[in-house]
C-alpha positions as CSV (number, residue, x, y, z in Angstrom):
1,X,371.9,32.8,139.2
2,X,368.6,32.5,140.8
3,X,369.0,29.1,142.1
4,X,372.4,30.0,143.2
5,X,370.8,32.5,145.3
6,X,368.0,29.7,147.2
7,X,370.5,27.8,147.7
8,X,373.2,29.9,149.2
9,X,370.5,31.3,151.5
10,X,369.6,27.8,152.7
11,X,373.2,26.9,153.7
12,X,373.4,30.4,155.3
13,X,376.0,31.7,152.8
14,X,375.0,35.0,152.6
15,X,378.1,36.4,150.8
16,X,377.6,34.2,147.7
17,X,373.8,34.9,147.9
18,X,374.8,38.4,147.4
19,X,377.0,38.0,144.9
20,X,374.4,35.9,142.7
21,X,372.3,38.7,143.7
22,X,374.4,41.1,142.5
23,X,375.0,39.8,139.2
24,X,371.2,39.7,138.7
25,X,370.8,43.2,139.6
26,X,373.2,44.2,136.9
27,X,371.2,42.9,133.9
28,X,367.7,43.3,134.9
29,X,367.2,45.7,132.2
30,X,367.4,42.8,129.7
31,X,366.1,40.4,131.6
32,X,362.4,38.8,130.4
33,X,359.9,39.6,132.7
34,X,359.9,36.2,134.5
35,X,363.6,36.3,135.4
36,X,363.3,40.0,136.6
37,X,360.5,38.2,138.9
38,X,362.7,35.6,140.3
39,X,365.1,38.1,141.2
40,X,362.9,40.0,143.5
41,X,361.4,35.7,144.7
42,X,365.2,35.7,146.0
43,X,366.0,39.1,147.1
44,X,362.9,39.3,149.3
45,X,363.9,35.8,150.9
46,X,367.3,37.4,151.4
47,X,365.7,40.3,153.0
48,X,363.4,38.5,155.4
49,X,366.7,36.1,156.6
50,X,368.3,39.2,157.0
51,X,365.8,41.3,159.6
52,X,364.9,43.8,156.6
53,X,361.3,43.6,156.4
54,X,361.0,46.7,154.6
55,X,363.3,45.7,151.7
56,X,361.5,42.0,151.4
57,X,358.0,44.2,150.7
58,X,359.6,46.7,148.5
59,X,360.9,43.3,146.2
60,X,358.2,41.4,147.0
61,X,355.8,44.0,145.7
62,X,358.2,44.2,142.7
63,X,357.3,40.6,141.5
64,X,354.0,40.4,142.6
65,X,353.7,43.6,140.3
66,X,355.2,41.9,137.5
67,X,353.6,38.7,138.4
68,X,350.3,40.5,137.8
69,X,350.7,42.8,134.7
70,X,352.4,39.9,132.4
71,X,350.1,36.8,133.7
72,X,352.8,34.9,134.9
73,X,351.6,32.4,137.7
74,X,353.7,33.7,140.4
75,X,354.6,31.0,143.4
76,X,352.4,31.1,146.2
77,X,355.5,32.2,148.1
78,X,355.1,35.8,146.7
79,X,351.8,36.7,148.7
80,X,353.4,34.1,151.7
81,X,356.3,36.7,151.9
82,X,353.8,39.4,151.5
83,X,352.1,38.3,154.4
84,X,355.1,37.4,156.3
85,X,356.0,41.0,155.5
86,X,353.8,42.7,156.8
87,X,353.0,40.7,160.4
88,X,357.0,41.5,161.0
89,X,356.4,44.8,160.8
90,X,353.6,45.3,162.8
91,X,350.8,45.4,160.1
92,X,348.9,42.1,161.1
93,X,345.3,43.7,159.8
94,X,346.7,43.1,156.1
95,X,348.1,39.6,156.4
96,X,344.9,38.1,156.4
97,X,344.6,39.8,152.9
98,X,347.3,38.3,151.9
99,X,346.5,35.0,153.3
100,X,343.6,34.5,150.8
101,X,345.7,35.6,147.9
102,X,348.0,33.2,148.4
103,X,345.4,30.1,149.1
104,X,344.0,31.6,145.6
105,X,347.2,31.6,143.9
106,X,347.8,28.0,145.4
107,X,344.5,26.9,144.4
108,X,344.7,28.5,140.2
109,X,348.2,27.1,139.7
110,X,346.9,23.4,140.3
111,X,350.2,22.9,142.0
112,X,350.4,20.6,145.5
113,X,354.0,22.4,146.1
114,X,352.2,25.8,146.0
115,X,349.1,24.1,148.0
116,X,351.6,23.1,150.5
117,X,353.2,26.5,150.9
118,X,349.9,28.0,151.5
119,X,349.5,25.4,154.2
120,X,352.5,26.1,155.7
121,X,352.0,29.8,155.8
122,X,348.2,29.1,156.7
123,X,349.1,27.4,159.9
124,X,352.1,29.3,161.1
125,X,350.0,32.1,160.9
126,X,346.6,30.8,163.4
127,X,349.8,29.6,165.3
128,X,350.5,33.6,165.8
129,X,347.0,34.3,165.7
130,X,346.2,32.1,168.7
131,X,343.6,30.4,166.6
132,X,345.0,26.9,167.5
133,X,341.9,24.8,166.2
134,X,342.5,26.6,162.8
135,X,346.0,26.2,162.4
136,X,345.8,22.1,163.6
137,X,343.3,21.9,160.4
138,X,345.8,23.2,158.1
139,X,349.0,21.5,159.8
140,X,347.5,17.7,159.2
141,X,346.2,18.9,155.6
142,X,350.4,20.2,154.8
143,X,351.3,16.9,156.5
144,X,349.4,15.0,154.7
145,X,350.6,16.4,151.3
146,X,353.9,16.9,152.3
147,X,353.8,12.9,153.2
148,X,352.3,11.4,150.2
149,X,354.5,13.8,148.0
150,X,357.4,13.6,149.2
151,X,358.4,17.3,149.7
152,X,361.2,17.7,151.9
153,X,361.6,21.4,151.8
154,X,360.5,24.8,150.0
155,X,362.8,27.2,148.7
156,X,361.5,29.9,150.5
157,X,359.7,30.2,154.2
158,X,359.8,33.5,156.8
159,X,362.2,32.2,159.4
160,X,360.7,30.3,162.3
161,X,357.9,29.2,160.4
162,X,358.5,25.8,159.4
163,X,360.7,25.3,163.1
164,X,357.4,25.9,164.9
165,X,354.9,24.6,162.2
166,X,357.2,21.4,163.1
167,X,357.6,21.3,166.8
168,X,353.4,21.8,166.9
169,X,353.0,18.7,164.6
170,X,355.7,16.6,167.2
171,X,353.4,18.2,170.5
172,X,350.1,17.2,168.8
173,X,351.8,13.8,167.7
174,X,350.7,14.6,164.0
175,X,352.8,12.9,161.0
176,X,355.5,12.6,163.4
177,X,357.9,10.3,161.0
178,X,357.3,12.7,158.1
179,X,357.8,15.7,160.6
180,X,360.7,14.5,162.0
181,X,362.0,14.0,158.4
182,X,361.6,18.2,158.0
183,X,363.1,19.1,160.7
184,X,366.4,16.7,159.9
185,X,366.6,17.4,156.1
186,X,366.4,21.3,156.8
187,X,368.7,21.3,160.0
188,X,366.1,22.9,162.0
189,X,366.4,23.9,165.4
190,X,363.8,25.1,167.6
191,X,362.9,28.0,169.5
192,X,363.9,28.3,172.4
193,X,364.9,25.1,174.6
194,X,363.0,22.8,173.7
195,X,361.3,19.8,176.1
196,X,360.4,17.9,173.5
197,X,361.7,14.5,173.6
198,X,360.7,13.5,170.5
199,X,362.7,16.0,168.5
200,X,365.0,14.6,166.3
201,X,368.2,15.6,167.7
202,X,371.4,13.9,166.2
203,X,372.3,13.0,169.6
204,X,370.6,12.8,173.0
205,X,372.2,12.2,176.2
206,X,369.7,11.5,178.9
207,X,371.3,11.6,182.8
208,X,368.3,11.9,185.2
209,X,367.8,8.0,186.4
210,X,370.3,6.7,183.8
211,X,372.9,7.5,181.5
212,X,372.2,6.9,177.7
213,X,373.2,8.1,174.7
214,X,371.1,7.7,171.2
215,X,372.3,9.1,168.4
216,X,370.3,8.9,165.3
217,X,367.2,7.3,167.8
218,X,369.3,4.6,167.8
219,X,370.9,3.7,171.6
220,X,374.9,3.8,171.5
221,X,375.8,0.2,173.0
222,X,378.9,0.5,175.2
223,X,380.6,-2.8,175.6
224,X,383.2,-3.9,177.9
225,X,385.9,-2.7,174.8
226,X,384.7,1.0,174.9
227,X,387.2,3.5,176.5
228,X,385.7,4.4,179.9
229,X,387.6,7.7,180.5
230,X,385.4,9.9,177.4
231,X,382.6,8.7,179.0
232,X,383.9,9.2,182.4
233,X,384.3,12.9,181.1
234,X,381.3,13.5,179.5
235,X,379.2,12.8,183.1
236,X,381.7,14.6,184.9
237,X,381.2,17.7,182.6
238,X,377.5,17.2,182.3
239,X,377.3,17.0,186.2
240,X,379.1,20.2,187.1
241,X,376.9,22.4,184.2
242,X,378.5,22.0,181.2
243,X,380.0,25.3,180.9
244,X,383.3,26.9,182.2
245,X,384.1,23.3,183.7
246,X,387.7,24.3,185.5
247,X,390.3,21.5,184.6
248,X,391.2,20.7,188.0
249,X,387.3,19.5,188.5
């Protein structure tokens, strides 16, 4: 069930997540310690994704609670949610705190998943701190762990975080293969509009000076064969903005 919930909260399903959820809820009173912890892991994640900070501390403290009293070596991701937590809602003094419990936790578990979390969360957060310097140390150390471990994702991060953990690692022109590789496998998107050109966008269309097409970084070849009119309609769209493009244009 707990699974069922990461990974119906990755793909943005939210009604099966609930349902998983649900069916958790109904048997915690028999569950083991440890699964009643992973069912407050996944219902935090839930309520971060959904804008509910204060549910996501109330399960969060839940399993860090459990976590604590029965000597289970609780995922870095609890104090990272935690910490996430509490900067959503305004309580940016205790993150810090929470910072340094999850570097701990990372550290004691021996675990280069958990090491990377912390990473993660570590330079996300001097991202929001302003403490660029700081959060470029910690974004080559992930990268480089990520990189030579192959990790392509974790099961739980505070929305936005790994998007502009990412987009700073493309800027700074740090692991940019491996960072690229993120951003693809978890169907990231940036914030905002983006100006970077090396994001790895399924398909780019550049216009200014002359008219390409990549998809895949790989330039679409148009021979003599290829149907001019789609392409004829694609400038024509492009050129008058794209949006609410009358058919008589």
């Amino acid at each position: 069930m707990g699974q069922g919930v990461l990974c119906s909260l990755k793909s943005g399903d939210f009604v099966t997540a609930k349902g998983y959820l649900g069916t958790m809820a109904s048997s915690l009173p028999l569950s083991k310690p440890w699964e009643a912890s992973f069912y407050h892991y996944g219902a935090a994640w839930d309520a971060l994704l959904r804008g509910d900070p204060a549910r996501a501390a109330h399960h969060s403290d839940q399993g860090l609670n459990l976590c604590g009293r029965w000597g289970i070596p609780g995922p870095s991701t609890w104090p990272f949610c935690r910490e996430a937590t509490c900067s959503r809602g305004g309580e940016d003094g205790k993150a810090a705190g929470h910072l340094s419990e999850a570097c701990e936790a990372g550290a004691q578990s021996r675990n280069e998943l958990a090491h990377f979390s912390c990473l993660l969360t570590q330079a996300y957060y001097y991202l929001h701190e302003g403490n660029e310097s700081a959060a470029l140390l910690s974004l080559r150390e992930m990268l480089r762990i990520g990189r030579e471990k192959g990790f392509v994702s974790l099961p739980m991060w505070l929305p936005g975080a790994m998007e502009r953990v990412a987009a700073k690692a493309l800027e700074e022109g740090i692991e940019v293969p491996y960072a690229q590789d993120l951003i693809r496998r978890n169907a990231l998107l940036p914030e905002g509009t983006s100006e970077l050109e090396s994001w790895p966008w399924p398909l780019k269309v550049f216009t200014l000076g002359r008219f390409d097409l990549i998809r895949e970084d790989r330039q679409v070849p148009f021979s003599r064969k290829v149907q001019q009119k789609p392409l004829s309609l694609l400038k024509a769209l492009i050129a008058l903005g794209g949006k609410e493009v009358p058919r008589s244009s």
